[in-house]
C-alpha positions as CSV (number, residue, x, y, z in Angstrom):
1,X,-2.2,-31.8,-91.5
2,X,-3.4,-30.8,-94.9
3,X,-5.5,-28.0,-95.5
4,X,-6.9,-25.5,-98.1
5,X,-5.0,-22.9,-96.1
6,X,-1.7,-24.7,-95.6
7,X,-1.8,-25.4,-99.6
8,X,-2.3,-21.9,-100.2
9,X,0.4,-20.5,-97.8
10,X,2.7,-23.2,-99.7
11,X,1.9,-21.4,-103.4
12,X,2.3,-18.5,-102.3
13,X,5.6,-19.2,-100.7
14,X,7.0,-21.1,-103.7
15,X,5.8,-18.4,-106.0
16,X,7.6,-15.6,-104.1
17,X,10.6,-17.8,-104.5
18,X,10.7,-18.0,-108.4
19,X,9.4,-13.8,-108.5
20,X,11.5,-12.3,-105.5
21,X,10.2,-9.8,-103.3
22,X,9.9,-5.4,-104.2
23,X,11.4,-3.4,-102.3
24,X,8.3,-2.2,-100.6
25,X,6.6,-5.9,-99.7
26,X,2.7,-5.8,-100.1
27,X,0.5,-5.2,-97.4
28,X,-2.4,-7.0,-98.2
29,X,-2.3,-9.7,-95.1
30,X,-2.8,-6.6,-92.8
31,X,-5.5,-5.3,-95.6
32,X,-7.3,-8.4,-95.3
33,X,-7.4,-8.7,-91.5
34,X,-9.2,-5.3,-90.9
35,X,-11.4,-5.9,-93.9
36,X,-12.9,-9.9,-92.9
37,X,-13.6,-7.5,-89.9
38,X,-15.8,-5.1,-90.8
39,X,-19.1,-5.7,-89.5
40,X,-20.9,-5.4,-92.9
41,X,-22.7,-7.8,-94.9
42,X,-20.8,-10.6,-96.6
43,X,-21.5,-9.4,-100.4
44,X,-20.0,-5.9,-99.4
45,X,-16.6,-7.7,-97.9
46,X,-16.5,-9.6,-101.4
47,X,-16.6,-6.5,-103.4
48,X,-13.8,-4.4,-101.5
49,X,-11.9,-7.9,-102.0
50,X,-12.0,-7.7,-105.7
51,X,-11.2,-4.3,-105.5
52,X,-8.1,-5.0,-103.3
53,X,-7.4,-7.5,-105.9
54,X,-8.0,-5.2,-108.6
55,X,-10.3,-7.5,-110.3
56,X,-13.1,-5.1,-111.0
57,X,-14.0,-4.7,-114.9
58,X,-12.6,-1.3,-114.6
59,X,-12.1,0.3,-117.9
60,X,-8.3,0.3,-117.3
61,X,-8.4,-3.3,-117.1
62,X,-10.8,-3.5,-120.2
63,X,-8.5,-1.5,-122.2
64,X,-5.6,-3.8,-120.6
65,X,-7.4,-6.9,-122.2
66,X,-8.1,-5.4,-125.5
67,X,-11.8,-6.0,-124.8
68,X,-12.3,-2.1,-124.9
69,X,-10.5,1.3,-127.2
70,X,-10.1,3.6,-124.6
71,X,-9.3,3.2,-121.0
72,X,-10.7,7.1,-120.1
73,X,-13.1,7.2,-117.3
74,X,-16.6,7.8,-119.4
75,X,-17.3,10.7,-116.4
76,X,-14.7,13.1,-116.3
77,X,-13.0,12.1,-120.0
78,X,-9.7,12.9,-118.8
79,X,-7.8,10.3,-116.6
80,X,-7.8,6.1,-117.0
81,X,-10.7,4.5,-115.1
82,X,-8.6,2.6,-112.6
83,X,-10.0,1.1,-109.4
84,X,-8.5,4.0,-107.3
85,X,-10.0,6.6,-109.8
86,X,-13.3,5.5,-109.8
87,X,-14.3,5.1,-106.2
88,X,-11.7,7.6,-105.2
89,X,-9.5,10.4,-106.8
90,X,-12.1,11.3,-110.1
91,X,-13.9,14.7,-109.6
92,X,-17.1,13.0,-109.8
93,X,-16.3,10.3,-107.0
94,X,-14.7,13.3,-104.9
95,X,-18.2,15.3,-104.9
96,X,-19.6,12.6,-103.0
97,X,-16.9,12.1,-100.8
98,X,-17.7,15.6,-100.0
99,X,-20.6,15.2,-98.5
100,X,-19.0,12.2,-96.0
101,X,-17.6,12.8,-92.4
102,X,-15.1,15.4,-91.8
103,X,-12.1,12.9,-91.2
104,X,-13.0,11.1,-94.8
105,X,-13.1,14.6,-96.3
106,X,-9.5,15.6,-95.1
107,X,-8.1,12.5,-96.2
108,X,-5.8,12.8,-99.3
109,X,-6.8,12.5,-102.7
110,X,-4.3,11.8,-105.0
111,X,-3.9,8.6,-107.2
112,X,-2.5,5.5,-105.6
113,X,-3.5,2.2,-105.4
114,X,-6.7,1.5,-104.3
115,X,-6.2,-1.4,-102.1
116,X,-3.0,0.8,-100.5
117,X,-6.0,3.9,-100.1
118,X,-8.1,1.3,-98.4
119,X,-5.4,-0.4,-95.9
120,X,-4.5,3.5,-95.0
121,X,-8.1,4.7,-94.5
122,X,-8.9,1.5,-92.1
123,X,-5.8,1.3,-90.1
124,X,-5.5,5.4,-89.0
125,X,-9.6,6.1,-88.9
126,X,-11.5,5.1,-86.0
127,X,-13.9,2.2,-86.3
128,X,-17.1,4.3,-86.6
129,X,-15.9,5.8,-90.1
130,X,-14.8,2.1,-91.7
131,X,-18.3,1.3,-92.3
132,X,-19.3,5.0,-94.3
133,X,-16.1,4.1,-96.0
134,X,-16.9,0.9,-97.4
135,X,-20.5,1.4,-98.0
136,X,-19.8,5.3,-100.2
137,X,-16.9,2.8,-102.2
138,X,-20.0,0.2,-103.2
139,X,-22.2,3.0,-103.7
140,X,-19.9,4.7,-106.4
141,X,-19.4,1.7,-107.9
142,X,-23.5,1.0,-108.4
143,X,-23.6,4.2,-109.6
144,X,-20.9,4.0,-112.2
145,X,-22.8,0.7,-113.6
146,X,-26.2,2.5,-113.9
147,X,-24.6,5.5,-115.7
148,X,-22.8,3.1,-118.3
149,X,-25.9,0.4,-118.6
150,X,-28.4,2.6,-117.9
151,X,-27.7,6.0,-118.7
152,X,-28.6,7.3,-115.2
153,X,-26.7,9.5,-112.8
154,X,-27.4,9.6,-108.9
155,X,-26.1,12.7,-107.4
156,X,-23.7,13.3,-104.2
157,X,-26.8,13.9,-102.1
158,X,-28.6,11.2,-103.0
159,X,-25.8,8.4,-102.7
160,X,-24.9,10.5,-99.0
161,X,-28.2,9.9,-98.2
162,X,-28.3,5.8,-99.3
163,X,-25.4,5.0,-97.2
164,X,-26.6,7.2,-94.2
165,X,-29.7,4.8,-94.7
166,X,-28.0,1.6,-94.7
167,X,-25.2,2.7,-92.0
168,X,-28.2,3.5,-90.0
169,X,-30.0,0.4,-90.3
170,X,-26.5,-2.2,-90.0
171,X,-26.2,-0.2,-86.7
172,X,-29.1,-0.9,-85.5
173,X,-28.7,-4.6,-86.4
174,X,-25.1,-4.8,-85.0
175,X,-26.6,-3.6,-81.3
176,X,-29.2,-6.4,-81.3
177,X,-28.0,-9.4,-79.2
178,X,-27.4,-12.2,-81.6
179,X,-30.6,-14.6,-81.3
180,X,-29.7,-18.1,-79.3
181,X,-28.3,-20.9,-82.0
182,X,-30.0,-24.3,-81.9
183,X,-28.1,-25.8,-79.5
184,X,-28.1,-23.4,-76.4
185,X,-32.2,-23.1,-76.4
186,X,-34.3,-24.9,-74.1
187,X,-36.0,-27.6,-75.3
188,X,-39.3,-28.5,-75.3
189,X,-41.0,-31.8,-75.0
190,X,-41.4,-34.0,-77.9
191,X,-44.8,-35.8,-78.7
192,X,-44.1,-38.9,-81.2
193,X,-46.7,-39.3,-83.9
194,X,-49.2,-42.0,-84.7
195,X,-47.7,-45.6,-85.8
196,X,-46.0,-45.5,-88.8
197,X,-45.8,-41.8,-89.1
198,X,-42.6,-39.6,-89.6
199,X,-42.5,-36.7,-87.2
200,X,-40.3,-33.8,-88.6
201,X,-39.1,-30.8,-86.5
202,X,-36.9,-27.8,-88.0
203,X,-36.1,-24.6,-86.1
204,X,-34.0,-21.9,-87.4
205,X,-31.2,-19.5,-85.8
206,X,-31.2,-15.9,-87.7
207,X,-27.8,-14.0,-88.4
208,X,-28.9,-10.4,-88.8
209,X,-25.3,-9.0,-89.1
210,X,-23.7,-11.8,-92.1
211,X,-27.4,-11.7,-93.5
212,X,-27.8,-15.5,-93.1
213,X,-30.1,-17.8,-91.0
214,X,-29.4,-21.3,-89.6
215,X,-31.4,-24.5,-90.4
216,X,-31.7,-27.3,-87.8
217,X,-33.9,-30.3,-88.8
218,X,-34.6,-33.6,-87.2
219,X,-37.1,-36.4,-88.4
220,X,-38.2,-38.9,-86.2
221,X,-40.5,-41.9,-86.4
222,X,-42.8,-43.4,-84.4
223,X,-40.9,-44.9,-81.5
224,X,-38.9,-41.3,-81.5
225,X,-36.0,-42.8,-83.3
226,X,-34.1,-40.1,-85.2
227,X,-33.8,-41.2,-89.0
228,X,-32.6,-38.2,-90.9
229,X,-31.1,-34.9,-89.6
230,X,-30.0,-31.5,-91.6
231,X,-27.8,-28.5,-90.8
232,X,-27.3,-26.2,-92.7
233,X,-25.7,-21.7,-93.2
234,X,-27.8,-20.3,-96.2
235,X,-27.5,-16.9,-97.2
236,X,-31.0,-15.2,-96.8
237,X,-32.5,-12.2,-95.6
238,X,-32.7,-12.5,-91.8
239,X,-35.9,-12.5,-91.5
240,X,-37.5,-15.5,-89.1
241,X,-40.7,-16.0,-90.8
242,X,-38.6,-17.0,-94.3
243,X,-36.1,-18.7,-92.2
244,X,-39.2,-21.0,-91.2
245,X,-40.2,-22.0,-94.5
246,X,-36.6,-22.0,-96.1
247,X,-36.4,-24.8,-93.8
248,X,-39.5,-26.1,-94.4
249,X,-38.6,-26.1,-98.3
């Protein structure tokens, strides 16, 4: 049975072959189980993938590419801007994570890879702290594009007080019962439209936790004959009243 996954697995496998295995094998399948976890939104997941990946257009990597002069972190001057040493180890980036939890500000600070820092961090801290975690990482990372781009600087209190904010509210979303899909509500009773008139219905199911809402429609003609159906994920802001006209659009 072919499959995207089985293709991958078999690349993978062939390239380990031709490469050999370290001495320390990578831990990124158990990385990427607790991250595809996290209850966060979808965009935050993607962003501590490419940092796992080390993918971010870090200086380091800049410099690496010959796209930039000088790999030094534009903050503190003094140490390559790596993955790990922006969100983590630079004195700037260790102010903020001074004003996190107590178990986040005991953990250890010295360089090491980020997406080994990250596996760590979610595998010994309890569940409650994975989600400050993440969301301080993205924050750094915002704020290290404003200073370059825009010549701003947010402080340690106020990035603490963003992702208090927005650990606040994706609590609050994650105890909300998940609203009934399409399929499991009861259905009301159809009234067919004049002859030779098209009848469409559409409904929507709202996914407050991936951020994405669910589009059911059915069209029907005259006799009640169903001539056209959609279903469909899109990525929106879960909110019902723009679920309704996304799929009225």
């Amino acid at each position: 049975m072919f499959s995207v996954k089985s293709a991958y697995h078999l690349q993978v496998s062939i390239h380990d072959s031709k490469s050999g295995q370290g001495s320390r094998p990578s831990n990124h399948g158990v990385l990427w189980k607790l991250l595809w976890k996290l209850k966060v939104p979808n965009k935050v997941k993607m962003f501590l993938w490419r940092v796992a990946k080390d993918i971010l257009p870090t200086r380091a990597n800049l410099y690496r590419r010959k796209i930039i002069e000088s790999p030094l972190c534009p903050i503190c001057h003094s140490f390559p801007k790596t993955t790990a040493h922006v969100l983590w180890s630079c004195r700037a980036a260790q102010d903020v994570w001074s004003h996190s939890s107590k178990r986040l500000r005991k953990c250890r600070t010295e360089e090491q890879p980020f997406h080994e820092l990250l596996t760590d961090h979610l595998s010994l801290l309890p569940a409650e702290e994975h989600v400050e975690l993440v969301l301080t990482a993205t924050e750094l990372w915002h704020r290290r594009k404003k200073f370059i781009f825009e010549s701003s600087f947010t402080s340690p209190l106020q990035i603490s007080k963003i992702v208090s904010t927005r650990k606040s509210e994706l609590e609050e979303l994650n105890s909300q019962p998940q609203e009934q899909s399409l399929s499991t509500r009861v259905p009301v009773k159809w009234c067919k439209p004049p002859t030779n008139f098209y009848k469409i219905n559409w409904d929507v199911a709202i996914d407050r936790v991936n951020c994405m809402v669910g589009i059911g429609v059915a069209v029907r003609d005259w006799d009640g004959l169903v001539t056209g159906t959609l279903r469909s994920p899109r990525n929106s802001f879960p909110d019902p009243l723009l679920g309704e006209a996304l799929a009225t659009l």
